[in-house]
C-alpha positions in Angstrom: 0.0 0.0 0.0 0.8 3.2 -0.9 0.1 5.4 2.5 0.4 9.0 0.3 -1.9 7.5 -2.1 -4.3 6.2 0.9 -4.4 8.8 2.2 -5.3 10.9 -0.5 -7.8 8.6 -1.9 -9.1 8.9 2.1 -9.5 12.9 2.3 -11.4 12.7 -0.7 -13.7 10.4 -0.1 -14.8 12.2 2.9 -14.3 15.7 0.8 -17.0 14.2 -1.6 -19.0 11.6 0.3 -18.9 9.1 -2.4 -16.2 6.1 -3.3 -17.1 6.9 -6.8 -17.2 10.6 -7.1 -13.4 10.3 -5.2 -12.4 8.0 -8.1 -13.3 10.1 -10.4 -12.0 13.4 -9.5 -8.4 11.0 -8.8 -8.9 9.7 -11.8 -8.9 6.3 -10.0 -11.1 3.4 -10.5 -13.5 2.9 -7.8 -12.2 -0.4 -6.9 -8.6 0.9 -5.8 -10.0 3.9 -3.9 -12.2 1.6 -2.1 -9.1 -1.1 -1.5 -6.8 2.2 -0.6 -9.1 3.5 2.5 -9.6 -0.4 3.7 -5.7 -1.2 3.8 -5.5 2.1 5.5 -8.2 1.2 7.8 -6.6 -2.2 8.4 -2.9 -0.4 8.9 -4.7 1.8 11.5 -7.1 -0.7 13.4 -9.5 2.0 13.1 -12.9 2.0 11.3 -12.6 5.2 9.4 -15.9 5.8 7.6 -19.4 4.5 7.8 -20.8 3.3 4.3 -24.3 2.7 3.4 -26.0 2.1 0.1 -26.8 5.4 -0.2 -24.3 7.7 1.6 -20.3 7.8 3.3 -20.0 8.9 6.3 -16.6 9.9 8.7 -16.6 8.2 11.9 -15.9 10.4 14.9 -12.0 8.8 14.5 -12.0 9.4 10.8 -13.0 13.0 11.5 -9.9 13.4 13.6 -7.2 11.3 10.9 -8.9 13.5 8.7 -7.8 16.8 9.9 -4.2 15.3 10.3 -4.2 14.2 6.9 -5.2 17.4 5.5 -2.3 18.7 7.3 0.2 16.3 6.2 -0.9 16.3 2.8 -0.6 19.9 2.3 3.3 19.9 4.0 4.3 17.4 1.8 2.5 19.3 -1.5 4.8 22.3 0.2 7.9 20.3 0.8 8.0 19.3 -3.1 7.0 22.5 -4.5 10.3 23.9 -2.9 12.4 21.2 -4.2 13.5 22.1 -7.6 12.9 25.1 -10.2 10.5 22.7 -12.2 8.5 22.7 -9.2 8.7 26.0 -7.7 5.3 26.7 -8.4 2.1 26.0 -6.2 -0.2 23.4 -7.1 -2.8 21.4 -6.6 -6.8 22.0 -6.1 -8.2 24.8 -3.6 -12.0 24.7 -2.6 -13.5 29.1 -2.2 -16.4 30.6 -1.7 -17.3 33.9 -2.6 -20.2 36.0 -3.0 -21.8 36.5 -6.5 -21.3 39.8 -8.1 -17.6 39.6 -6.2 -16.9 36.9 -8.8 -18.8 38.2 -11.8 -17.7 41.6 -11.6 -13.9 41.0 -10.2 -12.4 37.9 -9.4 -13.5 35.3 -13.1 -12.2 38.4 -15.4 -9.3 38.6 -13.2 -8.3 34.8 -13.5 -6.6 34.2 -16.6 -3.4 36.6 -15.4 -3.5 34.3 -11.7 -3.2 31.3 -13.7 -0.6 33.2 -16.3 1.2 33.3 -12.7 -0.1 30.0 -11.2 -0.9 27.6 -14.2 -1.0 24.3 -11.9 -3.4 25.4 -9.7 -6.7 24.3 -9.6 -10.0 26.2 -8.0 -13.2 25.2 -6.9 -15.4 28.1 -6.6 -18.7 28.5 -4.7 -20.7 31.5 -5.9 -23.2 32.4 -3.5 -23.9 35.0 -0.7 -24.7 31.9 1.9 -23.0 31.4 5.3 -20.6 28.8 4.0 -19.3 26.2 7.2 -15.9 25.8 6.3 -14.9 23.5 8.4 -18.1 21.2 7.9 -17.9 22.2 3.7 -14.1 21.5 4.1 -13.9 25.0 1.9 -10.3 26.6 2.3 -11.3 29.6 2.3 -14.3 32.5 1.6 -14.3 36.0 1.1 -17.5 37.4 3.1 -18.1 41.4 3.2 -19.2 42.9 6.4 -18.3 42.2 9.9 -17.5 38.8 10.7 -19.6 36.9 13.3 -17.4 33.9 13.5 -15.1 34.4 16.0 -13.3 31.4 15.4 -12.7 32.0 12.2 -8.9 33.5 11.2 -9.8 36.9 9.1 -7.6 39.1 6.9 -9.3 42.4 5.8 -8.5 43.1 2.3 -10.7 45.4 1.2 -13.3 48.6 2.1 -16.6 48.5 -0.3 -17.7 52.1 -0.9 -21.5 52.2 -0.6 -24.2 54.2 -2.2 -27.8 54.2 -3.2 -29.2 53.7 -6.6 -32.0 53.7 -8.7 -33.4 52.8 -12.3 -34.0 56.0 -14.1 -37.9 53.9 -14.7 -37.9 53.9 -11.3 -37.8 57.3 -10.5 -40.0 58.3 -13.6 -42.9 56.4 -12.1 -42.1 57.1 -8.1 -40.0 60.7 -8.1 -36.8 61.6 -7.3 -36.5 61.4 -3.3 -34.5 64.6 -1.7 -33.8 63.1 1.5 -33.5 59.5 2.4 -36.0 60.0 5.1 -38.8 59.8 2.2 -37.6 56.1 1.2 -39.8 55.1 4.2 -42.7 56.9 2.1 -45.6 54.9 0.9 -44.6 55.9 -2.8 -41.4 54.3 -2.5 -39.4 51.1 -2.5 -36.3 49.6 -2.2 -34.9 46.0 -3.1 -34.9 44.0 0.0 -31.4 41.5 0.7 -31.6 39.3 2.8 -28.2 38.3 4.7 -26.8 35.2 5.6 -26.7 35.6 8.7 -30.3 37.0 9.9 -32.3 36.1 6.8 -33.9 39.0 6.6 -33.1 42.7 5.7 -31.1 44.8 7.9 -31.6 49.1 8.0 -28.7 51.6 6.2 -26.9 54.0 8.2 -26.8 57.1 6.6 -25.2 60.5 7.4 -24.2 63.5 6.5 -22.9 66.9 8.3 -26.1 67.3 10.4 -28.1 64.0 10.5 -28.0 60.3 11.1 -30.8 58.4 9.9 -31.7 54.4 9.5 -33.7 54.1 6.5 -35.4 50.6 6.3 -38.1 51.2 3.5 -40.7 49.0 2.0 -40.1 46.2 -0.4 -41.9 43.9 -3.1 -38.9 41.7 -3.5 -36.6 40.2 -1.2 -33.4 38.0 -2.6 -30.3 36.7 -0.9 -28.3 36.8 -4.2 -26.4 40.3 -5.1 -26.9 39.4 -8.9 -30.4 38.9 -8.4 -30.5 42.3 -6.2 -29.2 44.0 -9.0 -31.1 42.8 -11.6 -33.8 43.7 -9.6 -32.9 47.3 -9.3 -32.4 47.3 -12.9 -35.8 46.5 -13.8 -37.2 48.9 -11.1 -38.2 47.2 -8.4 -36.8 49.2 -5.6 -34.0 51.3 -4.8 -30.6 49.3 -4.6 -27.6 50.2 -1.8 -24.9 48.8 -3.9 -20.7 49.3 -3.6 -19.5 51.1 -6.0 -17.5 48.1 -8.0 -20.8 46.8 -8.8 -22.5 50.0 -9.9 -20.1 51.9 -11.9 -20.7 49.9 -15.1 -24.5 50.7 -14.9 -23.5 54.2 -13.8 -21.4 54.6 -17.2 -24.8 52.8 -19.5 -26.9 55.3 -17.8 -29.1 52.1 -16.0 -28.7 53.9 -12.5 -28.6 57.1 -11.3 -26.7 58.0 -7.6 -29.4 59.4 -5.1 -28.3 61.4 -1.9 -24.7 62.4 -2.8 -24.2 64.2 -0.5 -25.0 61.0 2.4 -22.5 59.2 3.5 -22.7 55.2 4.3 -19.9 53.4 6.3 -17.6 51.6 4.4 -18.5 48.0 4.2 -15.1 45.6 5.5 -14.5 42.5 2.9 -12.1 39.9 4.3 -10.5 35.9 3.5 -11.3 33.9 6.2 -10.5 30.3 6.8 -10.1 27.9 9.9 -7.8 28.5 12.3 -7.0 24.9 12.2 -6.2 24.9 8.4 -2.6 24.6 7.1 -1.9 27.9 5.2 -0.7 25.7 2.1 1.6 28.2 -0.5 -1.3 27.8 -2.9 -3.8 29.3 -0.1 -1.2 31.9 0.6 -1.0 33.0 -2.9 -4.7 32.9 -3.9 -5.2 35.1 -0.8 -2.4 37.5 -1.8 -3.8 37.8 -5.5 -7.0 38.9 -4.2 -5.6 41.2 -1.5 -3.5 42.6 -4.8 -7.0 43.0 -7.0 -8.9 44.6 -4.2 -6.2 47.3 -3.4 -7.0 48.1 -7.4 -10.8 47.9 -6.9 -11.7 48.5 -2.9 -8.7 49.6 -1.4 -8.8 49.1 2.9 -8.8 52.3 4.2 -9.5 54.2 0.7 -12.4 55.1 -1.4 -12.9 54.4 -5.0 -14.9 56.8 -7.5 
C-alpha cells in the first residue's frame, strides 16, 4: 500500500462523500480507492468511515485522521513545491467561496493573469452570498463582506466596499426623485430587499451627513439573498438598490442607475479571506489570498475610497 496514495484517496472520499465521485476526481477506479481506505483502515485498526448504500460517512475517529491528513498532505505538497525550479510553483486543487457579483464583476475576469502566474493550480469556486461552514464544507477559504460573526474563524481584511444608493431611471420616472433619504420610508417608494446570511432578513442603512443620522429601512416587493439577483432587480425597477460602487459603476457609465443622496455618506463596508484556524496555510492558499488582496487594493482599497 501506498500510505500517500491512501491517504489521499481517504480525504477525498470524505471531501465528496462518495467512493465513486473520489475515483473520479483522482482519476482512479472505484475499486482501488475503495481497496486504498480499507488497507489504511486495516494499517490503523481504526474504522474510518461509515458506508451505506446510499451515503459515506466519517466516523468520529476518521474525523480526527482527517484533519491530520489534511495537514500532512498539504506539508508534503509544500515540501515538493520547494524542491527544484521545475517545481517552484504551487499546485494542486483549492476549494472558495465567494459572493456572486464579487466573482462576476472582479475575481472570473481577473483569472486568466492568476493562472498566467499560477498555471498548476486548480479552484473550486462557490458562488453564492450563503453562510458557508468551512470546516463542515471542508472549503479553504471565503471571502464574506461585512463584519465577521465567526469568532473562530482566522480573518484578513482586504478590502473597504464604498457604498451608495441607486435607482433605475424607470424607477424614478414612475415614483420621483426622493431629496432626502427620510422619504424612502414613504408609501410611494421602495427599495430591493437582501436578505443576509446571517439573519435572513433585511437589515436598515446607516446614513449620514454633516447634520443627521438616519436608519432608513423602506418597504419592499422583493426580497433575494443573491447580489446578482439584487441588482437585476434594481435594474428593472423594483426598488431602490444600496450597492458598492464596484458593482454600480458599469450601470452608472450605460446610464441604468442614477446615484441618489450624494451628498449622504454610508460606512464603508469591511471585505475579508477567512478560513479555519486549524487549516494549514498551504503556498497555494497563501498565494490565492495575496492575489485577491492585490485586485482589491485596485478595486476596494482598505482604508481608501474608490470613484
Amino acid at each position: 500500500m501506498d500510505r500517500f496514495d491512501a491517504m489521499q484517496a481517504f480525504a477525498r472520499v470524505v471531501e465528496v462523500g462518495s467512493f465513486t465521485k473520489a475515483a473520479e476526481t483522482l482519476h482512479m477506479s472505484k475499486t482501488t480507492v475503495t481497496q486504498l481506505v480499507q488497507q489504511l483502515e486495516a494499517r490503523l485498526r481504526v474504522k474510518l468511515l461509515n458506508r451505506t448504500t446510499r451515503k459515506v460517512n466519517v466516523t468520529a475517529d476518521g474525523a480526527v485522521y482527517y484533519e491530520r491528513v489534511l495537514r500532512l498532505l498539504a506539508d508534503m505538497d509544500d515540501a515538493e513545491t520547494s524542491l527544484s525550479d521545475a517545481s517552484a510553483l504551487p499546485r494542486g486543487r483549492l476549494r472558495v467561496d465567494v459572493p456572486s457579483p464579487l466573482a462576476s464583476l472582479i475575481l472570473v475576469p481577473a483569472l486568466p493573469a492568476f493562472y498566467a502566474r499560477y498555471p498548476d493550480i486548480q479552484i473550486d469556486m462557490g458562488v453564492s452570498d450563503r453562510l458557508v461552514d468551512i470546516i463542515d464544507e471542508n472549503v479553504d477559504c471565503v471571502v464574506r463582506g461585512g463584519e465577521l460573526t465567526d469568532q473562530s474563524l482566522i480573518a484578513r481584511r482586504v478590502g473597504d466596499l464604498q457604498l451608495g444608493v441607486f435607482a433605475s431611471p424607470d424607477y424614478l420616472k414612475r415614483n420621483s426623485t426622493p431629496a432626502h433619504p427620510q422619504e424612502l420610508e414613504d408609501s410611494d417608494h421602495r427599495i430591493v430587499g437582501f436578505l443576509w446570511a446571517r439573519t435572513g432578513k433585511p437589515v436598515p442603512y446607516a446614513m449620514h451627513n454633516q447634520s443627521e443620522h438616519v436608519q432608513i429601512k423602506g418597504r419592499y416587493v422583493l426580497a433575494v439573498d443573491d447580489g446578482n439577483a439584487y441588482i437585476a432587480a434594481g435594474l428593472a425597477g423594483l426598488g431602490v438598490l444600496w450597492l458598492p460602487k464596484y458593482m454600480s459603476r458599469i450601470h452608472e457609465e450605460r446610464g441604468e442607475l442614477v446615484q441618489l443622496f450624494k451628498d449622504w455618506r454610508l460606512d464603508p463596508m469591511p471585505l475579508y479571506v477567512a478560513y479555519p484556524p486549524n487549516r494549514h496555510i498551504s503556498i497555494k492558499l497563501r498565494v490565492f489570498i495575496e492575489w485577491v488582496v492585490e485586485l482589491m487594493a485596485h478595486h476596494a482599497p482598505v482604508g481608501g475610497r474608490q470613484g
